[in-house]
C-alpha positions, 0 to 999 in steps of 0.5 A: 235313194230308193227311200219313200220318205227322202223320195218325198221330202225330195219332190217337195223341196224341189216343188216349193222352189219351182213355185216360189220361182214360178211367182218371184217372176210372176208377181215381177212381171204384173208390177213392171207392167203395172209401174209402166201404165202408172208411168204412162198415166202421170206423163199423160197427166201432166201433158194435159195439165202443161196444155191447159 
């Protein structure tokens, strides 16, 4: 395992797993909250709109 090249692709593959990680639950967090202000909006909305 002292080899450089197997050392290197070794580092890389972990790398690209830990940022395809890293943005699966970042790009998962923005749009949860993003869908929850969009929720929040409509029944804002609509309580307006059942008032009138």
């Amino acid at each position: 395992m002292k080899d450089p090249f197997v050392l290197f692709w070794a580092a890389l593959i972990l790398g690209s797993v830990a940022w395809y990680g890293f943005l699966v639950f970042y790009v998962g967090f923005k749009a949860g909250r993003d869908i929850r202000d969009l929720i929040r909006t409509l029944r804002d909305q609509q309580a307006g709109n059942k008032k009138s």
